[in-house]
KELO-930993 format. One line per field, with one value per residue (C-alpha): residue number from 1; residue in one letter; x, y, z. Coordinates in nm, 3 decimals. Each point is the difference from the previous one (the first is absolute). Example, Ala and Ser with C-alpha at 12.3 -4.5 7.8 and 13.67 -1.06 7.14 Angstrom:
<zators>
num <- (1  2) .
residuo <- (A  S) .
c1 <- (1.230  0.137) .
c2 <- (-0.450  0.344) .
c3 <- (0.780  -0.066) .
</zators>
This chain:
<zators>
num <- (1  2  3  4  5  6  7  8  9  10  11  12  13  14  15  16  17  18  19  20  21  22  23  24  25  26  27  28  29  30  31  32  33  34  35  36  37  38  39  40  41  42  43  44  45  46  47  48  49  50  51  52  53  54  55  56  57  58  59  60  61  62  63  64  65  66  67  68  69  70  71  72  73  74  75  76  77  78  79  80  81  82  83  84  85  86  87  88  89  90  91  92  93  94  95  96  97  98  99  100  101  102  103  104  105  106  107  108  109  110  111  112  113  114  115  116  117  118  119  120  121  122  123  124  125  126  127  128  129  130  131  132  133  134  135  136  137  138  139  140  141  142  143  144  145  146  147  148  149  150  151  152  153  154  155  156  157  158  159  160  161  162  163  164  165  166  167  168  169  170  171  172  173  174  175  176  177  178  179  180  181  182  183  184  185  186  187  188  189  190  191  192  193  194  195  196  197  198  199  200  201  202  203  204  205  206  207  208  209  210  211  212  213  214  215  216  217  218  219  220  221  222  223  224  225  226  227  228  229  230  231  232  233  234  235  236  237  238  239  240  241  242  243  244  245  246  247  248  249  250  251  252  253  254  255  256  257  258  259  260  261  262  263  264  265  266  267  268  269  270  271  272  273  274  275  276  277  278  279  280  281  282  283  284  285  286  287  288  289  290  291  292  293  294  295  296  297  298  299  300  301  302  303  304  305  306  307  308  309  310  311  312  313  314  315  316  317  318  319  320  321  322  323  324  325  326  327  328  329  330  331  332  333  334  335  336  337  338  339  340  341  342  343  344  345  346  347  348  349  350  351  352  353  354  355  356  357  358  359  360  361  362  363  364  365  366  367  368  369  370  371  372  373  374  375  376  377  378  379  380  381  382  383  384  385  386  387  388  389  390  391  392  393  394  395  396  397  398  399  400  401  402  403  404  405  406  407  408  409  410  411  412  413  414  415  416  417  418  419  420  421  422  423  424  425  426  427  428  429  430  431  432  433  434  435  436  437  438  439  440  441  442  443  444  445  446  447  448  449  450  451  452  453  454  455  456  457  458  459  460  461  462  463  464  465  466  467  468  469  470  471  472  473  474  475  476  477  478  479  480  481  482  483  484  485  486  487  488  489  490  491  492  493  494  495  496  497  498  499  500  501  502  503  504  505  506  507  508  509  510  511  512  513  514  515  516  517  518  519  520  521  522  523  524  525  526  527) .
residuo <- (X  X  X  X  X  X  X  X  X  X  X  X  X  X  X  X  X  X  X  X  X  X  X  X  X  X  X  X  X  X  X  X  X  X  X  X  X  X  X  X  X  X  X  X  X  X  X  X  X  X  X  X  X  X  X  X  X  X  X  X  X  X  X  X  X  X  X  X  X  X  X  X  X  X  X  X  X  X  X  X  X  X  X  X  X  X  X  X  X  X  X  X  X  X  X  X  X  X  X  X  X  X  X  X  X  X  X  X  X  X  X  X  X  X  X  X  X  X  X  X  X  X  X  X  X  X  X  X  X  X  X  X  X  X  X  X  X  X  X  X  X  X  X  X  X  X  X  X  X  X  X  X  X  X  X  X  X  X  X  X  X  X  X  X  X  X  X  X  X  X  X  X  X  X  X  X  X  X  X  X  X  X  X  X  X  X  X  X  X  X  X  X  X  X  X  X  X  X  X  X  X  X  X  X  X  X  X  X  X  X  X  X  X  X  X  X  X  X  X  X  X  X  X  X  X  X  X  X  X  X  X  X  X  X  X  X  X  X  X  X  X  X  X  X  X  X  X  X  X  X  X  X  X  X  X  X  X  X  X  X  X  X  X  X  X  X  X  X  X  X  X  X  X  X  X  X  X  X  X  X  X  X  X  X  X  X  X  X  X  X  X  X  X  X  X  X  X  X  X  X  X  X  X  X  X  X  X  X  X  X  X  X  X  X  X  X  X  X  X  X  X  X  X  X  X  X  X  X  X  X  X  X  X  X  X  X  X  X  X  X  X  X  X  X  X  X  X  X  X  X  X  X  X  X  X  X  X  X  X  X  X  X  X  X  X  X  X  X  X  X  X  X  X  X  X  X  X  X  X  X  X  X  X  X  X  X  X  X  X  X  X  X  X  X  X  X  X  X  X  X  X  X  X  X  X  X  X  X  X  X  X  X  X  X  X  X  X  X  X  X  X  X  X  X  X  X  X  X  X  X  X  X  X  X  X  X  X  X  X  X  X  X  X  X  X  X  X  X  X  X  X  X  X  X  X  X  X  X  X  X  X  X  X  X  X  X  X  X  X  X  X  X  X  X  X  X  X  X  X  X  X  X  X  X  X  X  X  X  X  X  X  X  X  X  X  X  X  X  X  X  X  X  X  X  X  X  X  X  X  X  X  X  X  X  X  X  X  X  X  X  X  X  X  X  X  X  X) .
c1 <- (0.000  0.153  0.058  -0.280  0.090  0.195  0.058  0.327  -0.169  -0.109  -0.330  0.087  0.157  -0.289  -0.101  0.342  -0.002  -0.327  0.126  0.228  -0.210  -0.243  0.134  -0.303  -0.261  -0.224  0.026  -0.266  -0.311  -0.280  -0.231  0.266  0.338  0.195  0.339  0.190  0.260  0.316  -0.145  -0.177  0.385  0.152  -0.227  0.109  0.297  0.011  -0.182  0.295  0.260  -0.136  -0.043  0.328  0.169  -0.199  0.138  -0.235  0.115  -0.026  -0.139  -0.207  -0.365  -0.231  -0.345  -0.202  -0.431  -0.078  -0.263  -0.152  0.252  0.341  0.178  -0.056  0.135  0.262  0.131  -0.092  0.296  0.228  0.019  0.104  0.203  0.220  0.029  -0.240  -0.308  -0.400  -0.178  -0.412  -0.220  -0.295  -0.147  -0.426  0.216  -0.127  0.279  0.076  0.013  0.305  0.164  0.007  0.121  0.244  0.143  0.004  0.193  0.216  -0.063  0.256  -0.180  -0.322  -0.124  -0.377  -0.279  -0.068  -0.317  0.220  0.323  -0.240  -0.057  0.312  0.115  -0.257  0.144  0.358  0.103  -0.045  0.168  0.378  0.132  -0.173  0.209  -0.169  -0.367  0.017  -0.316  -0.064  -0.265  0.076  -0.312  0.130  0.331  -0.075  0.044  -0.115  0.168  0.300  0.008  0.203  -0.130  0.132  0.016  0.276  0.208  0.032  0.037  0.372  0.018  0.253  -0.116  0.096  0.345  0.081  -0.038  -0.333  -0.177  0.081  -0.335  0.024  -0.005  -0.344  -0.195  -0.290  -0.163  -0.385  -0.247  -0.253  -0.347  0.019  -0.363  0.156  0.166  0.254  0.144  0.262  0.317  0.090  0.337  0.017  0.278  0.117  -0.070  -0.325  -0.116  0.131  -0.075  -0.408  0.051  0.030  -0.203  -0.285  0.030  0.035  -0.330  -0.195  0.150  0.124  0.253  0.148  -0.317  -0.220  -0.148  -0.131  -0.216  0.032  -0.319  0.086  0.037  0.375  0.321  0.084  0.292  -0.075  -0.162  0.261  0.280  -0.179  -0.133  0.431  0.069  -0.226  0.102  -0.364  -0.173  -0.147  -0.305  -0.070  -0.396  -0.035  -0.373  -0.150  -0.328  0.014  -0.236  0.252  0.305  -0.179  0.041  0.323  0.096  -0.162  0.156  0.326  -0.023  0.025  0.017  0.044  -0.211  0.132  -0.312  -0.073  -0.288  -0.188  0.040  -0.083  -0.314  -0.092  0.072  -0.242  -0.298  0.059  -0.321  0.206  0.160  -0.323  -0.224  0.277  0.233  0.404  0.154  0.050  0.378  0.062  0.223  0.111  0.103  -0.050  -0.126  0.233  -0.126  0.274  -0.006  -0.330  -0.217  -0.243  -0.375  -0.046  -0.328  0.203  0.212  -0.266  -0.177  0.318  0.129  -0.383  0.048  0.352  -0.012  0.355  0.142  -0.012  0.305  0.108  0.370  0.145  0.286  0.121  0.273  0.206  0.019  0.038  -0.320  -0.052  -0.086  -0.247  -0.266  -0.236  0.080  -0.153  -0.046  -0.046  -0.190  -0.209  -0.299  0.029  0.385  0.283  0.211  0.309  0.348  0.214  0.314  0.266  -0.275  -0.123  -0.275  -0.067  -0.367  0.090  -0.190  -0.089  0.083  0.250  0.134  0.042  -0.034  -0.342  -0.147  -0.236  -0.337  0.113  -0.019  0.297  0.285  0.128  0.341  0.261  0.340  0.173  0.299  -0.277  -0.029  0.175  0.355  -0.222  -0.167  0.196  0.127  -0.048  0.350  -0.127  -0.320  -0.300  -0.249  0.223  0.041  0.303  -0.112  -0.012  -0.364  -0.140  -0.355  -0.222  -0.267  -0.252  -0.247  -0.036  -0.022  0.139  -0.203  0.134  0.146  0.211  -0.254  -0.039  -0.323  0.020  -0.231  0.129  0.254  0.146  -0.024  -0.379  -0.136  -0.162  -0.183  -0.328  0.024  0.279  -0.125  0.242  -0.248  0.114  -0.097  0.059  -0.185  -0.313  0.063  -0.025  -0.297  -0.154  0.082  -0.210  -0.298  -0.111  -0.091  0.369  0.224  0.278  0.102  0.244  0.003  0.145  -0.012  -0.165  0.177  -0.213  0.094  -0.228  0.138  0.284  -0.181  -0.275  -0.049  -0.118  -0.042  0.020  -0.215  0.015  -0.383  -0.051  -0.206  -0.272  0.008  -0.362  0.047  -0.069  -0.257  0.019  0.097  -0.023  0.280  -0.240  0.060  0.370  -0.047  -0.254  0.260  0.272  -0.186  -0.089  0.325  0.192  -0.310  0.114  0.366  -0.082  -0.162  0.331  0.231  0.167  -0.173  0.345  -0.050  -0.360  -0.004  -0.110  0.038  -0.029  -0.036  -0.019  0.314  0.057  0.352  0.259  0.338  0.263  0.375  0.083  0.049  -0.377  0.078  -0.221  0.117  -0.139  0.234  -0.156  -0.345  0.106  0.121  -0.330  -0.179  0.158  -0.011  -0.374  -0.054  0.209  -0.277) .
c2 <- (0.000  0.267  0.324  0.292  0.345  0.176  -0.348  0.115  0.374  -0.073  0.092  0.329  0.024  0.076  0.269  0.170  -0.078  0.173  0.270  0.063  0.015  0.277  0.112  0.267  -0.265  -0.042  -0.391  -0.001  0.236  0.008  0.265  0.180  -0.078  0.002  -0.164  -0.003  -0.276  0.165  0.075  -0.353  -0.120  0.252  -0.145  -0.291  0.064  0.157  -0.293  -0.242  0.232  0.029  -0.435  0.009  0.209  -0.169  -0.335  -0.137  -0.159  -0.335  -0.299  0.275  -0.009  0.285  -0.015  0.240  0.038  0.023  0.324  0.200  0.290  0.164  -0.089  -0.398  0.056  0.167  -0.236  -0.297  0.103  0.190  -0.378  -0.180  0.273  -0.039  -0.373  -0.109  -0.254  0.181  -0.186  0.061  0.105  -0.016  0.270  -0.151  -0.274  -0.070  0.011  -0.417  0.071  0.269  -0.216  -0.302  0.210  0.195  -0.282  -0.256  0.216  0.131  0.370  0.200  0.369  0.073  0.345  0.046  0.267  0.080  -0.191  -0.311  0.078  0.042  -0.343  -0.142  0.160  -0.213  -0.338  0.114  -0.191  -0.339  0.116  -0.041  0.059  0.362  0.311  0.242  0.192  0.233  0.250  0.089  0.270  0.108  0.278  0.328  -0.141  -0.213  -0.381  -0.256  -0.084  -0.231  0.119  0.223  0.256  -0.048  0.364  0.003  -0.278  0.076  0.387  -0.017  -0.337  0.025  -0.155  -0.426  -0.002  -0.361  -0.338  -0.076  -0.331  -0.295  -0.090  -0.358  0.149  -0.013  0.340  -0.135  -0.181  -0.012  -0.199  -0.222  0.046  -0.313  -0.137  -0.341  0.025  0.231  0.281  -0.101  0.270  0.032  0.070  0.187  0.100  0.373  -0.205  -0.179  0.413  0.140  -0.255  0.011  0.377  -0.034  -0.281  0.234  0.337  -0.231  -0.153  0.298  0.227  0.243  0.297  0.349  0.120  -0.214  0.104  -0.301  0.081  -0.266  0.006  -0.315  0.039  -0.106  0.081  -0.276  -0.058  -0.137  0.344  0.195  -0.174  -0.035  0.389  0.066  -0.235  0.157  0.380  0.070  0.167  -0.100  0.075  -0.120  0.035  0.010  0.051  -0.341  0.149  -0.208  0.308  0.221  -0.230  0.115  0.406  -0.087  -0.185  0.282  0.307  -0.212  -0.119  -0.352  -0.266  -0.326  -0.047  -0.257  -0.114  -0.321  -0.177  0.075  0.359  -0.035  -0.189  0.279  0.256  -0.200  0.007  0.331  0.193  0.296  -0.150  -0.188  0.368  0.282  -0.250  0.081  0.322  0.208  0.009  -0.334  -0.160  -0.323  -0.305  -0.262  -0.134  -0.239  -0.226  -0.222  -0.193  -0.225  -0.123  0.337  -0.149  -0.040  0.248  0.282  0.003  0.028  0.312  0.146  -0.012  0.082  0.355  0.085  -0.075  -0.219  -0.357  -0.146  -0.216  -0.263  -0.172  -0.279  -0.052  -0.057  0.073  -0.236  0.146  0.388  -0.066  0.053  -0.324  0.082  0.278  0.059  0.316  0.332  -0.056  -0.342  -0.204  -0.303  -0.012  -0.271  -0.060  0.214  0.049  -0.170  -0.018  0.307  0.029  -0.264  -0.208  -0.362  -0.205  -0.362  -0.150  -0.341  -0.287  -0.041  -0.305  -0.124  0.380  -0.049  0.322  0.001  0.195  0.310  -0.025  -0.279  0.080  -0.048  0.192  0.327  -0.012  0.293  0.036  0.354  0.271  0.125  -0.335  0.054  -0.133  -0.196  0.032  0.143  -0.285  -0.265  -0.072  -0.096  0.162  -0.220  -0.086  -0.002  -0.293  -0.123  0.224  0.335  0.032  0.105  -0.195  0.324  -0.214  0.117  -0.210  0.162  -0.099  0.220  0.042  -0.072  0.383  -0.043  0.197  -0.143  -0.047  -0.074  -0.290  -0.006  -0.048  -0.285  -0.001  0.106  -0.310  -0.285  -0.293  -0.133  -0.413  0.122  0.297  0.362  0.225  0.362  0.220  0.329  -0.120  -0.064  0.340  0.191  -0.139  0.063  0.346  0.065  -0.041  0.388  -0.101  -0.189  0.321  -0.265  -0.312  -0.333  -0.341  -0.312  -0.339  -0.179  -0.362  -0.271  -0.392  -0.107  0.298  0.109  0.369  0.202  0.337  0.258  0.401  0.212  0.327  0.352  0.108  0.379  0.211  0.014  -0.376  -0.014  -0.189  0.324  -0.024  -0.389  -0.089  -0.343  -0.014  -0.228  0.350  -0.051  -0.393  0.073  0.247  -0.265  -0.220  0.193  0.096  -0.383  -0.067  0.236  -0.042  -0.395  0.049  0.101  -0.198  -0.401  -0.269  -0.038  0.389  -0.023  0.259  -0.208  0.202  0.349  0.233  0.369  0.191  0.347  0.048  -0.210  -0.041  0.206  0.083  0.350  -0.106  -0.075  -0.380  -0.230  -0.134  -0.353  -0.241  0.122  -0.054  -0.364  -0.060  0.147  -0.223  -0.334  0.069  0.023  -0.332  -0.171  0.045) .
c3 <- (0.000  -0.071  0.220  0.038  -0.075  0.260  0.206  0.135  0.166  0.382  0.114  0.087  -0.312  -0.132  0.150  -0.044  -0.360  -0.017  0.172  -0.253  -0.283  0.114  0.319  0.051  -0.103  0.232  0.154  0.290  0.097  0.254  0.074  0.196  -0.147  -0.344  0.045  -0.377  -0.055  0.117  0.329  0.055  -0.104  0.198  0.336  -0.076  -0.010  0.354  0.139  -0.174  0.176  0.352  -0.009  -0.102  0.251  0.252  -0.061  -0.267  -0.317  -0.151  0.193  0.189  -0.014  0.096  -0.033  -0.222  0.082  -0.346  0.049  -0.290  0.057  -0.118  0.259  -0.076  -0.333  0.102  0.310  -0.208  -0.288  0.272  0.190  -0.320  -0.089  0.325  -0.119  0.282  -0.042  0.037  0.218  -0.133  0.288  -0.035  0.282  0.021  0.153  0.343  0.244  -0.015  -0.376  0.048  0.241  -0.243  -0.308  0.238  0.222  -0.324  -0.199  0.283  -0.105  0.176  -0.115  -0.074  -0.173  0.076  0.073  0.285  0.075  -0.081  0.152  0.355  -0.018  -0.101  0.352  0.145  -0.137  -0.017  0.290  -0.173  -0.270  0.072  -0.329  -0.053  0.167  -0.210  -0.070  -0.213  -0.053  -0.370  0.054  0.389  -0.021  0.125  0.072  0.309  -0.022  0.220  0.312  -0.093  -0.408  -0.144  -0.312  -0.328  -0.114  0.286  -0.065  -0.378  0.102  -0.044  -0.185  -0.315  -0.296  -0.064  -0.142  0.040  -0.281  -0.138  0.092  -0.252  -0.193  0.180  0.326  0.189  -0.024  0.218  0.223  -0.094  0.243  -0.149  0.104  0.172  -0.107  0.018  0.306  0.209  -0.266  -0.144  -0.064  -0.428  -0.105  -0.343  -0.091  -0.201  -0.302  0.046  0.096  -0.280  -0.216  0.148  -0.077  -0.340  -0.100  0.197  -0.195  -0.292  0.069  0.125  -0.267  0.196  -0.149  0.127  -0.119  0.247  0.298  0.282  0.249  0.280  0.203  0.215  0.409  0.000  -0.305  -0.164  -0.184  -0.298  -0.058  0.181  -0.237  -0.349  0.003  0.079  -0.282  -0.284  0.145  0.126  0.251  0.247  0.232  0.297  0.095  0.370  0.016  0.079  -0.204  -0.370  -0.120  0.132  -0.184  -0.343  0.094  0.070  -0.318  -0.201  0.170  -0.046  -0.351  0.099  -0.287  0.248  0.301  0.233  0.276  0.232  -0.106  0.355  -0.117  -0.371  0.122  0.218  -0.285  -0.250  0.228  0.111  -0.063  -0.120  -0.275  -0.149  0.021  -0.119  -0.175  0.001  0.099  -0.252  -0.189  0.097  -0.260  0.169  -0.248  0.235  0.340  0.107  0.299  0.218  0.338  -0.078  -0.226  -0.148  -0.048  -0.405  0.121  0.123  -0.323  -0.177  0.184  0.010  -0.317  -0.159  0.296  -0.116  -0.311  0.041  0.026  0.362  -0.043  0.263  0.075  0.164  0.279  0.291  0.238  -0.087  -0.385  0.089  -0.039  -0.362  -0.224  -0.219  -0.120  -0.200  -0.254  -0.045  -0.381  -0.005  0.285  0.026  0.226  0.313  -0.024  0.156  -0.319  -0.148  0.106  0.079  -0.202  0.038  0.197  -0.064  0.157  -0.023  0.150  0.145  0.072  0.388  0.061  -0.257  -0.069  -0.382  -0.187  -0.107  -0.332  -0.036  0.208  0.205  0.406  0.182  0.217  -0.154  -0.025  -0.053  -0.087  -0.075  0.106  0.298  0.176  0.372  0.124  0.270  0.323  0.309  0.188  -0.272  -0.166  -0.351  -0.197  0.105  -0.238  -0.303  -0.242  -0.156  -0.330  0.231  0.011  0.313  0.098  0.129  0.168  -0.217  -0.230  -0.361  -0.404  -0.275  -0.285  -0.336  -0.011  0.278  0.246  0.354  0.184  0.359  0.164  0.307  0.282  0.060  0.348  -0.075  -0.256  0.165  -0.130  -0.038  -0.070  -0.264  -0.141  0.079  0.117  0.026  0.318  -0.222  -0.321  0.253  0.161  -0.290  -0.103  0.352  0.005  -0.351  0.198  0.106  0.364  0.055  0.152  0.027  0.037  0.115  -0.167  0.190  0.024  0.254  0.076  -0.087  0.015  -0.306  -0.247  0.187  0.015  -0.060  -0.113  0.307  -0.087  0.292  -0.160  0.089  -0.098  -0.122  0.250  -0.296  -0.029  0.157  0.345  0.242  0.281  0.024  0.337  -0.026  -0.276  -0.262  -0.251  -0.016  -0.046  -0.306  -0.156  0.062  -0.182  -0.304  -0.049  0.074  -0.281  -0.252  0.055  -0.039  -0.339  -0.141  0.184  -0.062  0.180  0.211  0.056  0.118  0.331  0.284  0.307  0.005  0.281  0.028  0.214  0.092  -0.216  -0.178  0.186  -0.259  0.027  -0.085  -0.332  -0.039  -0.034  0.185  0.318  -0.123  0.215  0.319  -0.149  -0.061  0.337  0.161  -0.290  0.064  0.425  -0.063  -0.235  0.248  0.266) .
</zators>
């Protein structure tokens, strides 16, 4: 395979490279700040010479909370640039969540807001490794007790003078979700970043004429590094008000608009978009949705409101995250694109894993320059095979132009005699139904099947079971909509238990916390 462009440049290369292209440019915005690209380079370069003169360099790691701001931007590049390792925080972490992240990755430094660096006090104690809090946004100069400001420490700071990181060196440490189990820590190295970088502004079309507007609740890098590949601006929406996103993407100019699903959901049935359509001088190219799976329904409103493609991608942690994706121009309906440059995928069987041909189901498999050096603590990659292709878990078939269509997780599937039934396929088709607000598909263990299908429902305060105190409304809706749902499902996906709850478990991602379900589900049948 050969090498992507600009292989050799470290992360922060890119943003110096950038830099030097169109120095007054301007690289970041929010509703209060312009930085251009010399002075987000020049912060980072005062953050790279304050870590350096305080010891930190190469084998260091210092955790980065990875907040829709500047200042992330600019500690995330000054880090690599002092040849140290970012450690992803993730601040809606609850404080066991910080402590595993911080104490697994033996974060020495950690540069936070204020809200965040409060609590990391809090758990500091068991943290032996971590001698330093650092306060990113210290409001009106004052830090919390035990943190130190950054505006102080880089007051004086020269700018880095010392080697650049090799591109095999590891860049950072990202943390799984942990869906599956305890998150796990990603190494990914300068190359697997810069590498992602490309391959995204490739994909997304970005140029130094673009303008992304990230309306998301934390910066994430793929966006961070692809907009400083392609030379573009970018905006960062704080207002957690889609509507609002829209002003902001027209007063800005915005061509790409980067959203959640939760949000873009939110944004379709907002009442305000359906009676006064889009805000006027809004000349976006694309909605680009990332993290989940978008409802095909959403899309649809969306794209009939802004009169633009709602285009969906595929990744994961463990491939910086970028995979696949659907294109502006060029999209098919129900898959999540084709390969990224200088990326292959194989579908393999599940039991036998031989490659298998277009529109057969089996595990997506990936192989490409962004797939991570391994998982912190593991010595060699897990989950690769002798070819280099990394197994992602997932259960998908590629159509016969290479586009991928997602069934499943792995760790999701389950079987009915020996039929794959799909929690997600069954979900979707729940939440057509206009009285399903949302929903959770499971199995439930049974010895003559192996499982059955149970729905845990979130009904719509319109669904029509008010004033019934006896709870026989809410069965009745439950069974109209298992009904309907039925009439378009498998046999082996018939819905056989259903039952109404208040909210479905999510991680911050908006990815259903399904194991926990499945532990509640099987405590119960074993009663």
């Amino acid at each position: 395979m050969r090498d992507t462009p600009y292989s050799d440049l470290p992360v922060d290369g890119l943003l110096r490279r950038a830099a030097w292209r169109d120095p007054d440019g301007t690289a970041v915005r929010t509703a209060t700040r312009v930085l251009r690209f010399a002075e987000l380079d020049a912060y980072a370069d005062r953050i790279a010479g304050w870590l350096s003169s305080a010891g930190a360099g190469r084998g260091t790691r210092v955790g980065v909370t990875h907040t829709l701001t500047p200042e992330f931007a600019a500690a995330y590049h000054g880090v690599m640039r002092a040849g140290a390792t970012v450690v992803l925080v993730n601040p809606l972490l609850p404080p066991e969540g910080l402590h595993h992240v911080l104490g697994t990755s033996g974060a020495e430094i950690v540069l936070a807001p204020a809200a965040t660096a409060a609590s990391l006090t809090r758990i500091a104690p068991g943290l032996p490794a971590l001698r330093t809090v650092v306060v990113v946004d210290a409001p009106h100069g004052r830090a919390p007790a035990g943190t130190v400001p950054l505006h102080e420490l880089i007051a004086g700071a020269r700018p880095y003078a010392g080697p650049a990181a090799s591109p095999d060196d590891v860049a950072c440490v990202q943390f799984t979700t942990g869906t599956t189990g305890a998150p796990k820590g990603v190494l990914l190295t300068h190359r697997n970043v810069v590498a992602n970088a490309w391959q995204t502004a490739d994909a997304h079309g970005l140029t130094g004429a673009s303008v992304t507007l990230n309306h998301l609740p934390l910066y994430h890098v793929m966006h961070l590094n692809s907009a400083l590949y392609a030379g573009a601006c970018q905006v960062l929406c704080q207002d957690p008000d889609p509507f609002a996103s829209l002003g902001a993407a027209a007063d800005a100019g915005a061509t790409h608009y980067y959203g959640l699903p939760a949000r873009l959901h939110a944004l379709a049935a907002d009442e305000r978009l359906a009676a006064g359509g889009a805000p006027d001088g809004l000349r976006l190219t694309a909605v680009l949705s990332g993290g989940s799976a978008l409802r095909p329904q959403t899309a649809r409103v969306l794209e009939e409101r802004l009169g633009v493609p709602v285009i969906q991608g595929y990744g994961m942690a463990e491939l910086s995250p970028l995979t696949h994706s659907q294109r502006p121009g060029r999209y098919r309906s129900g898959t999540v694109g084709s390969v990224v440059a200088d990326t292959e995928c194989r579908i393999v069987d599940l039991t036998t894993r031989r490659p298998l041909g277009p529109w057969s189901v089996g595990e997506v498999l990936v192989r490409g320059p962004q797939l991570m050096a391994g998982y912190l603590g593991e010595e060699h990659p897990a989950r690769v095979d002798a070819d280099g292709f990394f197994a992602t878990g997932d259960v998908g078939r590629l159509d016969d132009e290479g586009n991928l269509s997602l069934v499943d997780r792995l760790a999701d599937v389950f079987k009915y005699d020996n039929e794959i039934v799909s929690p997600s396929r069954i979900e979707r088709i729940l939440a057509d139904d206009p009285r399903v607000a949302d929903c959770l598909v499971a199995d439930w263990p049974d010895p003559e099947h192996g499982a059955l299908v149970w729905a845990g429902i979130v009904l719509r305060e319109d669904a029509g079971v008010e004033g019934d105190p006896y709870g026989h409304g809410v069965l009745d809706v439950l069974d109209a909509i298992t009904e309907r749902a039925n009439d378009r499902l498998g046999r082996f996906e018939q819905i056989r238990f259903a039952e109404a709850i208040d909210t479905v478990p999510r991680t911050p991602t908006g990815k259903p916390r399904r194991r926990a379900v499945r532990q509640k589900l099987r405590a119960s049948a074993a009663l």
